[in-house]
Short mmCIF file of the C-alpha atoms (twelve columns), coordinates in Angstrom:
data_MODEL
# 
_entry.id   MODEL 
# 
loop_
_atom_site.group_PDB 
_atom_site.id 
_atom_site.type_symbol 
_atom_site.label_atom_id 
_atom_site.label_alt_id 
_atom_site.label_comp_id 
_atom_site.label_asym_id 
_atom_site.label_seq_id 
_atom_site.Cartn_x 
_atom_site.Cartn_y 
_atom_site.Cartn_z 
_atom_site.pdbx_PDB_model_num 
ATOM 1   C CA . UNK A 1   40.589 -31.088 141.393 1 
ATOM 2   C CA . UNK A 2   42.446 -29.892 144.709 1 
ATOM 3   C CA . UNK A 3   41.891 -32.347 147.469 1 
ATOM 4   C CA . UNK A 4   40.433 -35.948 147.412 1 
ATOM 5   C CA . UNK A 5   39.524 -38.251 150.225 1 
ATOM 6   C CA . UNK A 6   38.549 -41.925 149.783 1 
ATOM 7   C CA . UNK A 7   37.697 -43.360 153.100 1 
ATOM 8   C CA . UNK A 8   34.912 -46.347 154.039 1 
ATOM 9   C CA . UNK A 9   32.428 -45.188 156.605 1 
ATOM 10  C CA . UNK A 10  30.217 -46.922 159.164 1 
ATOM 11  C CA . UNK A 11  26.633 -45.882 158.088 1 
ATOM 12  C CA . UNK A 12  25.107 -46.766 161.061 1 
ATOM 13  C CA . UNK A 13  21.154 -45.351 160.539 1 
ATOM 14  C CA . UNK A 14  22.007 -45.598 157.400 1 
ATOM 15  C CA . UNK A 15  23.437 -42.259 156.981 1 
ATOM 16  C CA . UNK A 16  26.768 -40.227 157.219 1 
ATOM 17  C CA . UNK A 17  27.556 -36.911 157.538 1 
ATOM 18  C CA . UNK A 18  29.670 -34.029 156.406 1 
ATOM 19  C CA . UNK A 19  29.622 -31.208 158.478 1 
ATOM 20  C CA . UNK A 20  31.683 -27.835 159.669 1 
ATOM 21  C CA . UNK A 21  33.705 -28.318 162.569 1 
ATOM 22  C CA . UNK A 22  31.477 -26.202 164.768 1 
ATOM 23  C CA . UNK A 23  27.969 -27.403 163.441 1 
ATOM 24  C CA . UNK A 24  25.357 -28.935 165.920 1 
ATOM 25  C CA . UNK A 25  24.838 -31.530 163.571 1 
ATOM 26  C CA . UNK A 26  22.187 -32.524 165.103 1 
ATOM 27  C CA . UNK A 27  19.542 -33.896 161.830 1 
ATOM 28  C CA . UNK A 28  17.084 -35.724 163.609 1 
ATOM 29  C CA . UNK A 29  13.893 -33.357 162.932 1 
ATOM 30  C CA . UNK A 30  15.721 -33.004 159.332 1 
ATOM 31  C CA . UNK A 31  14.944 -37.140 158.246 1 
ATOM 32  C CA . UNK A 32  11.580 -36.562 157.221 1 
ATOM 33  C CA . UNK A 33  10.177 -39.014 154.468 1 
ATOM 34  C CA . UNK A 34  10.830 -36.647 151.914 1 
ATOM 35  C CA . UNK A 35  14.571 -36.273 152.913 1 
ATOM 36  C CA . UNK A 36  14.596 -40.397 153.234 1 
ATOM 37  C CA . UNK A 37  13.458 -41.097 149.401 1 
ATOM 38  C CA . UNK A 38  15.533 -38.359 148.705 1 
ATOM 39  C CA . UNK A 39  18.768 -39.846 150.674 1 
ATOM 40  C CA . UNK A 40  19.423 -36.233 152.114 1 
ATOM 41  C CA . UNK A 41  18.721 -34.545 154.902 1 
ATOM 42  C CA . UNK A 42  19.782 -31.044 156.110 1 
ATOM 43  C CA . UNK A 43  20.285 -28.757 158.776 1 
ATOM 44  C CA . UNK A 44  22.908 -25.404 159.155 1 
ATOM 45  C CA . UNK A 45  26.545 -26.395 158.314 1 
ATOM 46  C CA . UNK A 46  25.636 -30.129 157.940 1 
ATOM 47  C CA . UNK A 47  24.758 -32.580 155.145 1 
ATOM 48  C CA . UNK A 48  23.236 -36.083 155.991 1 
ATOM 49  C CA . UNK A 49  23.619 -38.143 153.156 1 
ATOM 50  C CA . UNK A 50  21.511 -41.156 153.090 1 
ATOM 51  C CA . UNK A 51  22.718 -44.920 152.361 1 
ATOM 52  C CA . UNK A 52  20.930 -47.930 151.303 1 
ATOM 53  C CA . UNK A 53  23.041 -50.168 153.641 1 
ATOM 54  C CA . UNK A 54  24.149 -49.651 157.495 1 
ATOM 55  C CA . UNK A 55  27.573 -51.070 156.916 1 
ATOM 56  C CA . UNK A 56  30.649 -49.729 156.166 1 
ATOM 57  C CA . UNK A 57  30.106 -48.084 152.435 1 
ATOM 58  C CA . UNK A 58  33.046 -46.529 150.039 1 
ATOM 59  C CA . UNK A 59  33.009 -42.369 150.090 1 
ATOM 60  C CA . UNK A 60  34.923 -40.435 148.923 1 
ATOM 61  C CA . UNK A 61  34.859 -36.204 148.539 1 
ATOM 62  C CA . UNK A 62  36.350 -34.482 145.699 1 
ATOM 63  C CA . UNK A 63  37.543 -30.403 146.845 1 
ATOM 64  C CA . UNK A 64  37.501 -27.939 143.709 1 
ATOM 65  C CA . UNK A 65  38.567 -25.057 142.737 1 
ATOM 66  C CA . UNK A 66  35.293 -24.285 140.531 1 
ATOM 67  C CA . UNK A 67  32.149 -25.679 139.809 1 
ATOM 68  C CA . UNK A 68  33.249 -29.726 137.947 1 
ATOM 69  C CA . UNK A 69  31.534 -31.117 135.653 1 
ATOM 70  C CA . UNK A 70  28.429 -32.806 136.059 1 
ATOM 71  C CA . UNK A 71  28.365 -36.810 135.737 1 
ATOM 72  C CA . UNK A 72  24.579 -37.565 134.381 1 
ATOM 73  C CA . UNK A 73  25.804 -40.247 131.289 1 
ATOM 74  C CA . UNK A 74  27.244 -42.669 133.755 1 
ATOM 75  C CA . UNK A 75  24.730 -45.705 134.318 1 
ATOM 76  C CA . UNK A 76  26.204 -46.466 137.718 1 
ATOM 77  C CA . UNK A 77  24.580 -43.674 139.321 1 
ATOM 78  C CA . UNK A 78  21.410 -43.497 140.422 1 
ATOM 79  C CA . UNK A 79  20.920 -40.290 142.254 1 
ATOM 80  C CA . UNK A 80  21.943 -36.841 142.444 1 
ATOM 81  C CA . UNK A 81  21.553 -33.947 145.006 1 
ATOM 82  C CA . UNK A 82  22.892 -30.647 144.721 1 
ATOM 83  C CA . UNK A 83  23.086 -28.437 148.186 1 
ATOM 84  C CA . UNK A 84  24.821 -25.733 149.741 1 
ATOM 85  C CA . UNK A 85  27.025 -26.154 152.875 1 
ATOM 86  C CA . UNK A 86  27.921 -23.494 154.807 1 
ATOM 87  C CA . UNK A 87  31.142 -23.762 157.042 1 
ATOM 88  C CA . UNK A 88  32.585 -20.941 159.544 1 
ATOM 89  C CA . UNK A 89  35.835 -22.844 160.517 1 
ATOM 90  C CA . UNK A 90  37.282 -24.655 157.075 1 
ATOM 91  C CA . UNK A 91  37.435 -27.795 158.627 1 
ATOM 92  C CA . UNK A 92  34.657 -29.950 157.675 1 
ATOM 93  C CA . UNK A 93  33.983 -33.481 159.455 1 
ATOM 94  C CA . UNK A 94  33.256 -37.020 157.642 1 
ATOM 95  C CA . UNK A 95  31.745 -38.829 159.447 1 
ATOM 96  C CA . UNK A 96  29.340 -42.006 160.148 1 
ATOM 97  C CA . UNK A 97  26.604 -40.649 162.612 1 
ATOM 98  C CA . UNK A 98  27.721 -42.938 165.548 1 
ATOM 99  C CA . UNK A 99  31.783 -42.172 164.783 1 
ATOM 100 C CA . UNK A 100 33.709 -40.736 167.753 1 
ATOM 101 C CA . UNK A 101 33.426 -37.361 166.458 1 
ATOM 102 C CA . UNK A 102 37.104 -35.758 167.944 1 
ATOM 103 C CA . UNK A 103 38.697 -38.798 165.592 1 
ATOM 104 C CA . UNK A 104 36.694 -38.431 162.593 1 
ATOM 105 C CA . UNK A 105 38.271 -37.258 159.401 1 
ATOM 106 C CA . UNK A 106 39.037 -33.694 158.915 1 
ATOM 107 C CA . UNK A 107 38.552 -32.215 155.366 1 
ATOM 108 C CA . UNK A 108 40.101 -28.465 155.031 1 
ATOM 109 C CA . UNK A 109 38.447 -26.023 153.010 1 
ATOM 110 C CA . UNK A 110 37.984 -22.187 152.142 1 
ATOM 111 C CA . UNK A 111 35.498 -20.810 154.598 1 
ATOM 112 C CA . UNK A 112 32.175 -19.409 153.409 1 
ATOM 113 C CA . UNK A 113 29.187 -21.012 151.296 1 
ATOM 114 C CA . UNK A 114 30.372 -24.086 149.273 1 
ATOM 115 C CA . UNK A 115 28.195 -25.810 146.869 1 
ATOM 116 C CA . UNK A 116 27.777 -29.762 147.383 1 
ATOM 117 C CA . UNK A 117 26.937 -32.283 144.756 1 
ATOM 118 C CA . UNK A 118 26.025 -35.556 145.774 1 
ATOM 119 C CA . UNK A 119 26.338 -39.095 143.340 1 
ATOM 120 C CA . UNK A 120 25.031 -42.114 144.677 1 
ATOM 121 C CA . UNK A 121 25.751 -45.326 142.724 1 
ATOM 122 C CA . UNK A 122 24.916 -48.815 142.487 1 
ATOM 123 C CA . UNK A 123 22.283 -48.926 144.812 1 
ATOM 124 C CA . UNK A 124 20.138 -51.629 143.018 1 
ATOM 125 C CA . UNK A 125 23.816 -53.579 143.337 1 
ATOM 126 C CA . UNK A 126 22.857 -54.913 147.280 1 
ATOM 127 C CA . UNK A 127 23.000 -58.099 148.768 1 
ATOM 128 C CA . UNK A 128 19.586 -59.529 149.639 1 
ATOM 129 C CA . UNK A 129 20.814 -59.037 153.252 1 
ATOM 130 C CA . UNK A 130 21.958 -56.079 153.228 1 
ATOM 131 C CA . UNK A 131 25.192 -56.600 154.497 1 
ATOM 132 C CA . UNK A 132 26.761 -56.638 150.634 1 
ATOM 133 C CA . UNK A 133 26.874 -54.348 147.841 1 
ATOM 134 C CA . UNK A 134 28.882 -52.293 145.610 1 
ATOM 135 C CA . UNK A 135 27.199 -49.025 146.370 1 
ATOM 136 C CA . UNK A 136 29.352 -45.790 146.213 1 
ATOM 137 C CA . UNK A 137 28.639 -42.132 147.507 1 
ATOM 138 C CA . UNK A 138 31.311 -39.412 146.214 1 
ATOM 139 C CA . UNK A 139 30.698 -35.658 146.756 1 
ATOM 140 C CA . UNK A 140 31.942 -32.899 144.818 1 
ATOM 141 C CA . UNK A 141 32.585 -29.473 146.556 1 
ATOM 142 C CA . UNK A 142 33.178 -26.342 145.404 1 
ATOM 143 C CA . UNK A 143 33.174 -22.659 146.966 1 
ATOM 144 C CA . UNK A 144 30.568 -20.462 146.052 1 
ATOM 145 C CA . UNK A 145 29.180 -17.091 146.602 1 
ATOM 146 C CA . UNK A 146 25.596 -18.090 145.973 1 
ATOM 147 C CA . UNK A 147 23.002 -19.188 148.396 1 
ATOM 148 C CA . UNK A 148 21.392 -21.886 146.241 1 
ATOM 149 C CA . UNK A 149 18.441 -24.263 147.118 1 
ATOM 150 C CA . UNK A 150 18.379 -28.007 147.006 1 
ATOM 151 C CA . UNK A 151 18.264 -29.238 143.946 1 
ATOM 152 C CA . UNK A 152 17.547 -33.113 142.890 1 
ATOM 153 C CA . UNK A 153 19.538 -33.638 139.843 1 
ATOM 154 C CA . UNK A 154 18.609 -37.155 139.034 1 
ATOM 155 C CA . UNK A 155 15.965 -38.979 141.958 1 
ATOM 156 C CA . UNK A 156 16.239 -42.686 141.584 1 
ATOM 157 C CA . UNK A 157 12.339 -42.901 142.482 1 
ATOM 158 C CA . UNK A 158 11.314 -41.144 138.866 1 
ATOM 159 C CA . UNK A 159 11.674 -43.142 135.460 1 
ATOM 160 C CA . UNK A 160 13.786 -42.051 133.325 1 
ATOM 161 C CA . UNK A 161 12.737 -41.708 129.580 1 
# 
């Protein structure tokens, strides 16, 4: 691992992004249903990743030099996405939707394709509220060379046998 960011996010809309500096990130067409059950929604040089609370939740993004690891044995995690992010500048944005964008976090990386895989945890640990809950979401990054679809490692909605 190069580079690793822990941070807590407001994920207002129940969503937060990751995006390069100079992306519209604009993913309101991109929240279909299919990118809801999902928790992922995408549009050029931007990744909406979805939450099951709109409250501050734990993230945190993990730079590499290659391709980690996968995590599929851990039974904390409930979901997996794999997508490609794209990013002209280096400087990719964290970011709750309804952040201030100029004082957002700034994440540096190689520019060109980089390859994005997403764990969400705990999400069956929430508060009947939905204010509380020990739900996590850490992405992995990694640069790339290929142009790869999206891929849904492990969906939450399917039963594993």
């Amino acid at each position: 691992m190069v580079k690793e960011t822990k941070t807590a996010l407001f994920a207002d809309y129940f969503q937060f992004y990751i995006q390069d500096e100079n992306a519209a990130g604009d993913l309101s067409n991109s929240w279909t249903q299919e990118a809801v059950d999902r928790l992922l929604a995408l549009a050029p040089g931007t990744i909406g990743v979805g939450t099951v609370r709109n409250m501050h939740v734990p993230v945190i993004v993990k730079i590499f030099d290659s391709e980690p690891e996968m995590i599929v044995d851990n039974e904390h995690i409930a979901q997996i996405n794999e997508c490609n992010l794209d990013t002209n500048t280096g400087r990719l944005v964290l970011a709750g939707c309804t952040d201030y964008f100029p004082d957002a976090i700034r994440i540096e990386v190689t520019p060109g394709i980089h390859r994005a895989r997403i764990y969400y945890g705990n999400l069956d640990k929430i508060s009947e509220d939905g204010l509380d809950g020990e739900d996590f979401y850490e992405i992995h990054l990694w640069r790339t060379n290929k142009n790869e679809p999206l891929l849904i490692v492990k969906d939450r909605n399917r039963a594993t046998p």
